[in-house]
VEXDREN-2710 file (C-alpha; in Angstrom, 1 decimal):
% VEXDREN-2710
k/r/px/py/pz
1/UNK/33.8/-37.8/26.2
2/UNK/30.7/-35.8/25.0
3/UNK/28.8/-37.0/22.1
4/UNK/28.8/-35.0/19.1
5/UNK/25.0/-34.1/17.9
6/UNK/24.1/-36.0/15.0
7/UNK/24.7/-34.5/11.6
8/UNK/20.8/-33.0/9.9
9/UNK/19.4/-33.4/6.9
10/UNK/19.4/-29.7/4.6
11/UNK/15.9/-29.9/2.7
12/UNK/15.7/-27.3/0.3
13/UNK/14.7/-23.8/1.5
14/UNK/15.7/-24.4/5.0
15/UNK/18.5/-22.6/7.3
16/UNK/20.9/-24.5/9.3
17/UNK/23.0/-22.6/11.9
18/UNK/26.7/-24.2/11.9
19/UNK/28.9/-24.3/14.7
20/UNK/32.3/-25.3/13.8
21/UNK/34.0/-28.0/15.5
22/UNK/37.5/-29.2/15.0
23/UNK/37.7/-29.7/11.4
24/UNK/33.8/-30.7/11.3
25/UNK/30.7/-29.1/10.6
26/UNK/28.1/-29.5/13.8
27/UNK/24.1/-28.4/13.4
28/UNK/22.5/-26.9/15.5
29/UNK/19.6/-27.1/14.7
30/UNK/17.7/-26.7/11.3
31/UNK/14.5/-24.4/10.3
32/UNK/11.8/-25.2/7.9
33/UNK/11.3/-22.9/5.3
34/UNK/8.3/-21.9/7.0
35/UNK/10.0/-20.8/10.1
36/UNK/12.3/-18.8/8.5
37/UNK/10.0/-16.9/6.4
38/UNK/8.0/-16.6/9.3
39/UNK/11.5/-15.3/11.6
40/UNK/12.2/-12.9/9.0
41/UNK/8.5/-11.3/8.7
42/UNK/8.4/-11.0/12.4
43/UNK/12.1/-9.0/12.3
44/UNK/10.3/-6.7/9.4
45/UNK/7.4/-5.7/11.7
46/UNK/9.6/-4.7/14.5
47/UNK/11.9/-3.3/12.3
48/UNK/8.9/-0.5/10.7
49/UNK/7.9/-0.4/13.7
50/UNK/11.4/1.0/15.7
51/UNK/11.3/3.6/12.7
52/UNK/8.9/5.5/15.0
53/UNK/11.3/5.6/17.7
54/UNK/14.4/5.8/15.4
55/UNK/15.0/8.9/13.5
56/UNK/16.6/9.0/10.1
57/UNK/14.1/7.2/7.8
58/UNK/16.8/4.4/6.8
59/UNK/15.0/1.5/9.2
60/UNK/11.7/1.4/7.5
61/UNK/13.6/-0.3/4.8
62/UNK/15.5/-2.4/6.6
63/UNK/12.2/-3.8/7.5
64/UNK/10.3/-4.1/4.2
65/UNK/13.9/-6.0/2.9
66/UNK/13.3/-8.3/5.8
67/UNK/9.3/-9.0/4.9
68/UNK/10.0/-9.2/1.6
69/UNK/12.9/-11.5/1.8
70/UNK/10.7/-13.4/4.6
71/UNK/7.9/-14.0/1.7
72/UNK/10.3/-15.7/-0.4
73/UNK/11.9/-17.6/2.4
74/UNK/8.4/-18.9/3.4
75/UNK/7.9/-20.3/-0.4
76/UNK/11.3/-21.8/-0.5
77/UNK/12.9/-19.4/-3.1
78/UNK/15.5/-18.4/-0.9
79/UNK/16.9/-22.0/0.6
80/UNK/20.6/-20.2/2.4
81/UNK/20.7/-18.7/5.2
82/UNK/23.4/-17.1/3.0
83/UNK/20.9/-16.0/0.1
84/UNK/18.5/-14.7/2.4
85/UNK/20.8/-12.1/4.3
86/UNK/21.8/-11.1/0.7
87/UNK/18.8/-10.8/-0.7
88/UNK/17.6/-8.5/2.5
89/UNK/20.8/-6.3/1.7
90/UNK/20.1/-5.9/-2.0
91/UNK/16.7/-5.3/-1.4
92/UNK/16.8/-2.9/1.5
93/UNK/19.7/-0.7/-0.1
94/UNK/17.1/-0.7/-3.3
95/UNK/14.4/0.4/-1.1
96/UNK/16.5/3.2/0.6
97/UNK/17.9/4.8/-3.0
98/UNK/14.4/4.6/-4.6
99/UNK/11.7/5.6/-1.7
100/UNK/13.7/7.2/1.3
101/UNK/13.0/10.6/-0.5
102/UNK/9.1/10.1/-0.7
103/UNK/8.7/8.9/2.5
104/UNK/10.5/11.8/3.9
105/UNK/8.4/14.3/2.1
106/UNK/5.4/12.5/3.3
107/UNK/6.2/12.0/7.2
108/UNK/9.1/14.9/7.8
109/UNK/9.2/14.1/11.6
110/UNK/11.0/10.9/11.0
111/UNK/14.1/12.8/9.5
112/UNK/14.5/14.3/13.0
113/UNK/17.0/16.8/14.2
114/UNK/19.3/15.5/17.0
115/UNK/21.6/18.0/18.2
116/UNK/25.0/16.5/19.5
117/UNK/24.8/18.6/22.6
118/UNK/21.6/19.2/24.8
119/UNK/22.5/22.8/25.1
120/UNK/22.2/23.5/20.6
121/UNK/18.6/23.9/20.9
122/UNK/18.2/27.2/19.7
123/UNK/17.0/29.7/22.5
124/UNK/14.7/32.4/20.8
125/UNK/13.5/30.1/18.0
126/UNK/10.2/30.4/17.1
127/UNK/8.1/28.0/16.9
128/UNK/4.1/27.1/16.0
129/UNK/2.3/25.9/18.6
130/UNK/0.1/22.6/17.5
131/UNK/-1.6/22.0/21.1
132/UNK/-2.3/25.1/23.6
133/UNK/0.7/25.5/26.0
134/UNK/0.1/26.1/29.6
135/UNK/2.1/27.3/32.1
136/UNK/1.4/24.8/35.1
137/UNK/1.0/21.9/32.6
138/UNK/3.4/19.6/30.1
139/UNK/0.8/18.5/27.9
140/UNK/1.4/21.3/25.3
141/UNK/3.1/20.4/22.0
142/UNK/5.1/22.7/19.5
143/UNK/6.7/22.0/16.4
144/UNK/10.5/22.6/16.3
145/UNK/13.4/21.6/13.2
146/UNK/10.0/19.4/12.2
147/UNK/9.6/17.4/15.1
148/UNK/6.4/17.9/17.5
149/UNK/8.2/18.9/21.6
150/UNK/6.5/18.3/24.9
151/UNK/6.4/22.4/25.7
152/UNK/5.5/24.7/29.0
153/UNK/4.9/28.4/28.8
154/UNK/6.9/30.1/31.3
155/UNK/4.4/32.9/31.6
156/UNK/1.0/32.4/29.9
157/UNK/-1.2/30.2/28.1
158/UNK/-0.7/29.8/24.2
159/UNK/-3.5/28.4/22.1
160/UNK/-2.8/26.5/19.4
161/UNK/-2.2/28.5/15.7
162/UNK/0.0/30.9/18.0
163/UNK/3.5/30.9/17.6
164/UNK/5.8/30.8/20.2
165/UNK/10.0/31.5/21.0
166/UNK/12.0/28.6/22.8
167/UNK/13.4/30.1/25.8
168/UNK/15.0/26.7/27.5
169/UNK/15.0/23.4/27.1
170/UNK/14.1/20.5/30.5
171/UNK/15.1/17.2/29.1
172/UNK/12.6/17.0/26.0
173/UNK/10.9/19.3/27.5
174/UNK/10.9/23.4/25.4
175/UNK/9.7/25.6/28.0
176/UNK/8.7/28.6/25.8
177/UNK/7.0/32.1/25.9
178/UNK/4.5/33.8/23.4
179/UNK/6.0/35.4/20.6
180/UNK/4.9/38.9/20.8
181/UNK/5.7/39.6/16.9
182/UNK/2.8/37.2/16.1
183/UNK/-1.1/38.6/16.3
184/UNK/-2.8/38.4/19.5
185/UNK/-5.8/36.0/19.1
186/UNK/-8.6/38.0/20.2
187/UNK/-11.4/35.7/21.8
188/UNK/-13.7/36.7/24.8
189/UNK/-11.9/34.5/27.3
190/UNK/-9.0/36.7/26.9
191/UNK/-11.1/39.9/28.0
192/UNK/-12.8/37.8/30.7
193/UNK/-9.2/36.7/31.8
194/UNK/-8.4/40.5/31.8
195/UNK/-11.3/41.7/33.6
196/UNK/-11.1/39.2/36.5
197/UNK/-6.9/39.4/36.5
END
């Protein structure tokens, strides 16, 4: 017959995992307030940082609930594991209501647009162009529903300032042409380009 582990000690401020037996209470093993603190912290920081990756601005705050309610673990003023999972609720939902709105209008590409099918990208959208897009190159970027695109001009190169219309999508890749409606940047390259072309 297997011996049951012995039965810890719960200081104050520290989490103990439970798994439950028959009729009994088993720990698993027990974490200092320290730890905890520490364990929470650590799940902020990954938290605010997945927000980059994770459109919607709602994560950032799931993080700051977790470092803040990993700063009062790591003093002790949240002893439960039960307090502490509470407490990074209450805390996070506060943080959503009162600040989701300011950080959106400060950083607008994390409230991305994510359309439900691949094909609802909007052909003939125009777009600005933030970094020049090249025809036998990826390395161009556009700004589209707020978000900055990969982008590869299907017929000619478009410096940034221009603006350009979305005529397919590759992946997350907008493969665009110059919008013609939009001034022609004059510059001596162009003429050179011209000349030699």
């Amino acid at each position: 017959m297997a011996s049951k582990p012995p039965a810890s000690t719960f200081g104050p401020g520290g989490i103990s995992l439970i798994f439950p037996g028959v009729g009994q209470r088993w720990d698993m093993f027990y974490l200092e307030p320290e730890t905890a603190g520490m364990i929470w912290m650590g799940l902020g920081v990954v938290l605010i940082i997945s927000e980059f990756g994770i459109p919607g601005a709602v994560v950032i705050f799931l993080g700051m609930g977790a470092i803040l309610t990993g700063g009062l673990a790591y003093v002790g003023l949240l002893p439960s594991l039960e307090m502490q999972f509470l407490f990074w609720a209450v805390s996070s939902l506060i943080f959503v209501i009162l600040l989701r709105n300011q950080v959106k209008r400060l950083f607008p590409a994390l409230e991305r647009y994510s359309p439900a099918n691949e094909d609802d990208i909007a052909i003939g959208r125009t777009v600005d162009v933030l970094k020049d897009v090249q025809p036998h190159n990826e390395d161009g970027r556009v700004r589209y529903q707020g978000t900055s695109w990969r982008a590869r001009s299907l017929d000619r190169m478009i410096p940034t300032g221009d603006r350009a219309k979305i005529a397919g999508r590759e992946n997350l890749l907008l493969l665009v042409t110059r919008d013609q409606s939009f001034p022609e940047q004059s510059d001596g390259n162009s003429q050179q380009e011209n000349s030699f072309g």
